[in-house]
C-alpha positions as CSV (number, residue, x, y, z in Angstrom):
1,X,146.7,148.1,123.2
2,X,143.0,147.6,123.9
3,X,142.3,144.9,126.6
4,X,138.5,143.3,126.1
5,X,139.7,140.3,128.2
6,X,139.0,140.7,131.8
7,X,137.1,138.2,132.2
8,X,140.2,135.9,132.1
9,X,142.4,138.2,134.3
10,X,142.2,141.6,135.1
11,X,144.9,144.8,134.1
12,X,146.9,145.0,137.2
13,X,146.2,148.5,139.7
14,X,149.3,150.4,139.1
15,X,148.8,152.2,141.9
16,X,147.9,149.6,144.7
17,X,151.4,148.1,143.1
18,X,153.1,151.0,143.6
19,X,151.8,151.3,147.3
20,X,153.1,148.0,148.1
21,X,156.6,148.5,146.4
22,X,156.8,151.9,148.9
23,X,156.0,149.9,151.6
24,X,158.1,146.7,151.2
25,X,158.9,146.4,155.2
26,X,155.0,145.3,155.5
27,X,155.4,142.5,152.8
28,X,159.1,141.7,153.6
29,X,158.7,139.1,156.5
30,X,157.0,135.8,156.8
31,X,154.1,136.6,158.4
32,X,154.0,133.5,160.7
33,X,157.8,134.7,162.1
34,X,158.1,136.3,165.2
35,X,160.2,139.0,164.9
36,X,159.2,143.1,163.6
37,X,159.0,142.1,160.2
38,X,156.8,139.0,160.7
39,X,154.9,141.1,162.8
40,X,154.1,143.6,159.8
41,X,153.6,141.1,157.4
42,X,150.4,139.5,160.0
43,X,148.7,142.7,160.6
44,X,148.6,143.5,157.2
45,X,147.1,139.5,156.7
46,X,144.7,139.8,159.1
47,X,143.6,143.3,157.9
48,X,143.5,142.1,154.8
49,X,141.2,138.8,155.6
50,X,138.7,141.3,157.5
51,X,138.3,143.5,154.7
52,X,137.7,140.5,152.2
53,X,135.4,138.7,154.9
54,X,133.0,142.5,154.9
55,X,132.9,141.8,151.1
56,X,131.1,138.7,150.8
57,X,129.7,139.1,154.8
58,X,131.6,137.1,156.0
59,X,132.8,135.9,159.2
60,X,137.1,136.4,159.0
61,X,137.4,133.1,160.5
62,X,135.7,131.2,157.6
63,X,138.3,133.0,155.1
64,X,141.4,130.4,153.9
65,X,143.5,132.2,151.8
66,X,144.9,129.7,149.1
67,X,147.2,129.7,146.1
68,X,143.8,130.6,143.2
69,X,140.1,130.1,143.1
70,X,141.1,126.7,141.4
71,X,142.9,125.2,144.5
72,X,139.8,126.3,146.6
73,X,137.5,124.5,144.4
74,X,139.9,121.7,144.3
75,X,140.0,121.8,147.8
76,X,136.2,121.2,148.5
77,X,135.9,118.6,145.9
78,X,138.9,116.9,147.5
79,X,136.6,116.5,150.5
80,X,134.0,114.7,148.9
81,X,136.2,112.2,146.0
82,X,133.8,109.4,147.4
83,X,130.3,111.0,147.4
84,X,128.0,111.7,144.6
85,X,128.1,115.3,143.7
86,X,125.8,117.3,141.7
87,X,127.2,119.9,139.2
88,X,126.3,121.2,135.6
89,X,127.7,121.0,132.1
90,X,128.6,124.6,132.2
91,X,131.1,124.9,135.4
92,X,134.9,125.8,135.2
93,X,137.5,123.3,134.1
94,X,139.2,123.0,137.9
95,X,135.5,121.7,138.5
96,X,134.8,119.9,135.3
97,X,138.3,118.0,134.7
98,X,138.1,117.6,138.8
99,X,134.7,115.4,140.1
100,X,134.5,111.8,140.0
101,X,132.5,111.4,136.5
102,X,131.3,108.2,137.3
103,X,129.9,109.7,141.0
104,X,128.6,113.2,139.4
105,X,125.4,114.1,137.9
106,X,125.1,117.2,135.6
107,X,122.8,119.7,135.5
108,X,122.0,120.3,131.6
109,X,121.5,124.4,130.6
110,X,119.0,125.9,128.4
111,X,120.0,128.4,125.2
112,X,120.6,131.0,127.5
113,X,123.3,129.3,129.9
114,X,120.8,128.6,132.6
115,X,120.8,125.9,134.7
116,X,117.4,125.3,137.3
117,X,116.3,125.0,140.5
118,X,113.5,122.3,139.4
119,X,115.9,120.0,137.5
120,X,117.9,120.1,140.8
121,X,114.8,119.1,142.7
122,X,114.8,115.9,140.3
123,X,118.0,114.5,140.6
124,X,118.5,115.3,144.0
125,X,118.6,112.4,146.4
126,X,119.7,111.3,149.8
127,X,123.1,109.9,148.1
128,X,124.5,113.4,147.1
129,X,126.8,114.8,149.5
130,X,127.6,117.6,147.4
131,X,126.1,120.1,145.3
132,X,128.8,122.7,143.5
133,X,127.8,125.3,141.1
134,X,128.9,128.7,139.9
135,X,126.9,132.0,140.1
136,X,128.1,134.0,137.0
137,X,129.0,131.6,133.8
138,X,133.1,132.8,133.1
139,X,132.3,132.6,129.2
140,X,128.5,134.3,128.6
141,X,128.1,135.7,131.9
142,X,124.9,134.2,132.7
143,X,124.0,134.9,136.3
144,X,122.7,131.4,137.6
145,X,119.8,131.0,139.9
146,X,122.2,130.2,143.3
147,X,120.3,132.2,145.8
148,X,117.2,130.6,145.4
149,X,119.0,126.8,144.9
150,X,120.7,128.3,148.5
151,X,117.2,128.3,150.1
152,X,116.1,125.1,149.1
153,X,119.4,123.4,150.5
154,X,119.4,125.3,153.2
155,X,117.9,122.9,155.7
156,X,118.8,119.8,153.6
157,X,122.0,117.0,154.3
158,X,124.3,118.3,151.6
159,X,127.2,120.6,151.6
160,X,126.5,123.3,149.2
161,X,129.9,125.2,146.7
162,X,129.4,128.1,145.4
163,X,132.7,129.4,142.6
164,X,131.9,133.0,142.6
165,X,135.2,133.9,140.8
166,X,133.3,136.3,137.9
167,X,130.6,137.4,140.2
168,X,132.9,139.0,142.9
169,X,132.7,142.5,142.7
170,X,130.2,142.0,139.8
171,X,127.1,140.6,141.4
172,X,126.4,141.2,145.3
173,X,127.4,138.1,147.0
174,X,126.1,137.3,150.8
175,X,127.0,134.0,151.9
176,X,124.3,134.6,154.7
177,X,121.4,134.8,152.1
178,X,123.4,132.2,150.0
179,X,122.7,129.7,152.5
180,X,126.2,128.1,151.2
181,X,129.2,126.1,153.1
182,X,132.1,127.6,150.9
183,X,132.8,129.7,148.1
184,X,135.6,130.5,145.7
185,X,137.4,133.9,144.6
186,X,140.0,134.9,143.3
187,X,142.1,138.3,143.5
188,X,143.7,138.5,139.8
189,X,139.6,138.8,138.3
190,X,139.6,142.4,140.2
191,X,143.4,143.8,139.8
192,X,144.8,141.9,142.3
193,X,148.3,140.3,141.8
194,X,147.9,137.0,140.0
195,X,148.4,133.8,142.1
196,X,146.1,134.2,145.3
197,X,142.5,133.3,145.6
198,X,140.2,132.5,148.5
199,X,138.4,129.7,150.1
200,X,135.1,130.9,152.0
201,X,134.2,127.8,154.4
202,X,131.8,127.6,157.2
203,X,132.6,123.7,158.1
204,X,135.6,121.4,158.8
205,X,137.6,120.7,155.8
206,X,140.2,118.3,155.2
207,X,143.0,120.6,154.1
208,X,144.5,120.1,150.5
209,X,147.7,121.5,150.8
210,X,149.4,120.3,153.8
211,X,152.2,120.5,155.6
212,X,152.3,123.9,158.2
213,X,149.6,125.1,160.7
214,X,148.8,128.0,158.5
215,X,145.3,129.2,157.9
216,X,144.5,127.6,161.0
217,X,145.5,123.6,160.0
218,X,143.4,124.4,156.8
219,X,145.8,125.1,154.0
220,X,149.9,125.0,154.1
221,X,152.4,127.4,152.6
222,X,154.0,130.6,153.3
223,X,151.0,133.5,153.5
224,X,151.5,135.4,150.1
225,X,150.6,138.8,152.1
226,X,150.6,141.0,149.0
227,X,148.1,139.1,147.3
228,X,145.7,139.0,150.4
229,X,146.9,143.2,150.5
230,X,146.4,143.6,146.7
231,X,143.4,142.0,146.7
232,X,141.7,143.6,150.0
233,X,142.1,146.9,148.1
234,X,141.0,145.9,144.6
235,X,137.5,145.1,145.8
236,X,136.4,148.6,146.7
237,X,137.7,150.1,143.5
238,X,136.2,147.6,141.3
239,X,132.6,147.9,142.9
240,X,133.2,152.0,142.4
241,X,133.8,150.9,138.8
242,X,130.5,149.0,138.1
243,X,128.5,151.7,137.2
244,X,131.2,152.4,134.4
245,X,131.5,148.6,133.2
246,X,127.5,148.4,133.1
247,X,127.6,151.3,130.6
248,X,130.4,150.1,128.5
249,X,128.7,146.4,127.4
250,X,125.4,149.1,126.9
251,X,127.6,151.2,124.6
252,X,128.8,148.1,123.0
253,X,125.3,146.6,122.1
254,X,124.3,149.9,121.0
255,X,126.7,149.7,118.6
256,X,126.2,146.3,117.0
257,X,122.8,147.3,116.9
258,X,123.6,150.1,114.3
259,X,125.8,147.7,112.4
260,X,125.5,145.7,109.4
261,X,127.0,142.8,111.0
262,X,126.0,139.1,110.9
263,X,125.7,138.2,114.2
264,X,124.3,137.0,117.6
265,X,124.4,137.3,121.2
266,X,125.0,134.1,122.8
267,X,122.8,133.9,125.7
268,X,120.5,136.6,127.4
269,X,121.2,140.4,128.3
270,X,118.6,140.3,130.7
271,X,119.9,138.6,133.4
272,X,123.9,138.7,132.9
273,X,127.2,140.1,134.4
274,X,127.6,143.5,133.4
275,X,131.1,142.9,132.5
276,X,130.5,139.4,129.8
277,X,129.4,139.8,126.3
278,X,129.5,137.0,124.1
279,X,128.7,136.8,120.3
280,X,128.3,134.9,117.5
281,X,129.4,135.4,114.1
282,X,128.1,132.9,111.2
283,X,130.5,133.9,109.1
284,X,133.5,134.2,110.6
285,X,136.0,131.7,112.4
286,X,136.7,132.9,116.3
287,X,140.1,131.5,115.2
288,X,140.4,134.5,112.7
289,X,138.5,136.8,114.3
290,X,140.7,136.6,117.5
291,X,143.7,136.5,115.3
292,X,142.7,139.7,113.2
293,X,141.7,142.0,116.2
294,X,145.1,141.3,118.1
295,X,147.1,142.4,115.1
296,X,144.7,145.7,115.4
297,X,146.0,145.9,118.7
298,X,142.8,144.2,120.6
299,X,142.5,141.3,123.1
300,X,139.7,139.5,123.4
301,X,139.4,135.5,123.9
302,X,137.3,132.6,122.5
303,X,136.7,131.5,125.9
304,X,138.0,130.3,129.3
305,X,141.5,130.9,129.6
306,X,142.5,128.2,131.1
307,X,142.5,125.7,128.5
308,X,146.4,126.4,127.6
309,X,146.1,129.0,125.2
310,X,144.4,126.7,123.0
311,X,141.4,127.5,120.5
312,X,139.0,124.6,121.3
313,X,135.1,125.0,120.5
314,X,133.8,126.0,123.8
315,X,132.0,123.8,126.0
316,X,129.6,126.7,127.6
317,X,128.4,127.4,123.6
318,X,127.8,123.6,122.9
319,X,126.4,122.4,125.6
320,X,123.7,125.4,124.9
321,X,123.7,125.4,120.9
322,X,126.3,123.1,119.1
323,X,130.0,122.4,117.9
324,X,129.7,124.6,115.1
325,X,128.4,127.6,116.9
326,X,131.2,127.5,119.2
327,X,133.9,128.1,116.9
328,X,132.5,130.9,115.5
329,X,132.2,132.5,118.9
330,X,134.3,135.0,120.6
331,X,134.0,136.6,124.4
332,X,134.1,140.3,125.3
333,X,135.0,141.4,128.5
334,X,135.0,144.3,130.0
335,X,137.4,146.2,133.0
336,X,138.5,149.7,134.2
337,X,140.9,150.6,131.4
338,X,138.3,150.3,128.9
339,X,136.7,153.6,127.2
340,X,133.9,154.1,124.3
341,X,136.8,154.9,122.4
342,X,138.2,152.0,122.6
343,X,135.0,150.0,121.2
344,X,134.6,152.8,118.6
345,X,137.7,151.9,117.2
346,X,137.2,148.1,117.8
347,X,134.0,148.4,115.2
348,X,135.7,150.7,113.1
349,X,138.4,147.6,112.9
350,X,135.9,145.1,112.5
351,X,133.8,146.8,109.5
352,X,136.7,146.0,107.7
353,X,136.4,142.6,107.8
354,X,135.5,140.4,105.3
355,X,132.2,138.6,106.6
356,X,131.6,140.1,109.5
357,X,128.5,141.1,107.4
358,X,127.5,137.7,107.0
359,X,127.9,138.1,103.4
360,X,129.5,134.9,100.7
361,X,132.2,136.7,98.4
């Protein structure tokens, strides 16, 4: 099986699995008991919220571990369900199906996925209380302009989100020259177990979750100490791995480059996630395309993945083109399993295809 899907979760770490399973009387207790085991279970925590804190540059005490990058988003919008927000067209569904449409104004995107700082500057005004925005696009891997929207709110009255889900480990990410309040992430993007994400926040918060003192009064629930662990331990790995991914998506382009096939690259190489590649094919359906690689034994996706499993026209390639380009669009993503073999025999498996040349039979 070839996995070109990582942008909707990563292939788990075998070995940081197998590490944990050998060292179960660290994960056993709850971390908040008292005893030996609870004990463990905390110091791994804590060591764990440190190591994810020096990721971003952080300080440990702004980290809330949560349940997934879509709670902590949730969670920050919870905060402001009264306040006009500004977002864009283009953000993930836990932000998208989430604000208050009648209080939220949207940022439109040019034809490469871009939204800007000017248009920002324009609707800005002393009724938004919130600005949230993501920093790599999860379906064309646009990488928006946050740092420089971060120094312009810097020393303004609004509360600035940042989801950095497919940036982390991807794009460097500095909350300090970010200028932001919070931030998403989320383990399972990296090779962390699936299930735990984090909340970056540098101001009191209204909890979403609540019911225990955990995370400080910020977010109840039992700790899930193996996804903090798993996590933690991911992030090193995947930013050795960069270098690798970079040259993969290269080797890729290369190779449609030689081809004969009908096609285009929805948005710009120039200034994307190294791991993203999204394409158009005039000719064929993404339906049938995604359907015809997986019975080759390839994964890929026609977009976000969390729609359901459902093959909708994505929202990301109208809002930039139209309807009909969408459905004839399909999203490459790259991860540490991959190898130029496996996109060798990916285009050998697509030559076959009929229209994948853009040519009427």
């Amino acid at each position: 099986m070839i996995y070109f899907d990582y942008a909707a979760t990563s292939i788990k770490r075998k070995e940081i699995l197998k590490d944990i399973f050998e060292n179960m009387e660290n994960f056993d207790g709850n971390p908040d008991s008292l005893h030996a085991l609870g004990r463990a279970g905390k110091k791994v925590l804590e060591d764990s919220r440190v190591e994810i804190a020096k990721s971003i540059n952080a300080n440990p005490n702004h980290i809330i571990f949560t349940a997934s990058a879509s709670e902590a988003n949730n969670t920050i919008l919870s905060n402001f369900k009264d306040d006009f927000v500004i977002t864009s067209k283009i953000e993930h569904d836990s932000i998208l199906n989430t604000v208050n449409k009648e209080k939220t104004i949207f940022l439109d995107v040019d034809e490469d996925g871009y939204f800007s700082l000017d248009e920002l500057k324009e609707k800005l005004t002393d009724e938004v209380k919130l600005v949230s925005l993501m920093f790599v696009n999860n379906e064309i891997g646009a990488i928006e302009p946050v740092y420089k929207i971060g120094e312009f709110l810097k020393d303004k009255d609004v509360f600035f989100h940042v989801d950095c889900v497919q940036a982390y480990s991807h794009v460097d990410i500095d909350v300090e020259k970010l200028h932001c309040n919070s931030l998403s992430l989320s383990g399972h993007k990296i090779g962390g177990i699936n299930s735990f994400g984090v909340l970056y926040c540098n101001k009191k918060i209204n909890p979403l979750i609540k019911g225990g003192e955990q995370e400080k009064d910020r977010r109840a629930g039992t700790s899930f100490t193996m996804g903090a662990y798993s996590m933690a331990k991911s992030f090193p790995k995947a930013i050795s791995e960069r270098e690798k991914i970079k040259e993969l998506k290269s080797y890729f382009v290369k190779k449609l480059e030689e081809s004969n096939f009908s096609y285009e690259i929805n948005g710009s190489l120039e200034n994307s996630a190294d791991h993203i590649l999204n394409l158009y094919f005039p000719k064929v359906k993404n339906e049938l395309l995604l359907t015809y690689l997986d019975m080759n034994g390839i994964c890929i996706s026609v977009g976000s993945a969390c729609r359901a499993g459902s093959v909708e026209a994505s929202n990301v390639i109208k809002n930039m083109y139209d309807e009909e380009r969408a459905r004839h669009s399909v999203r490459f993503s790259f991860g540490f399993t991959n190898t130029k073999e496996d996109i060798d025999y990916t285009f050998e498996v697509l030559k076959k295809l009929r229209g994948i040349d853009g040519k009427e039979r």
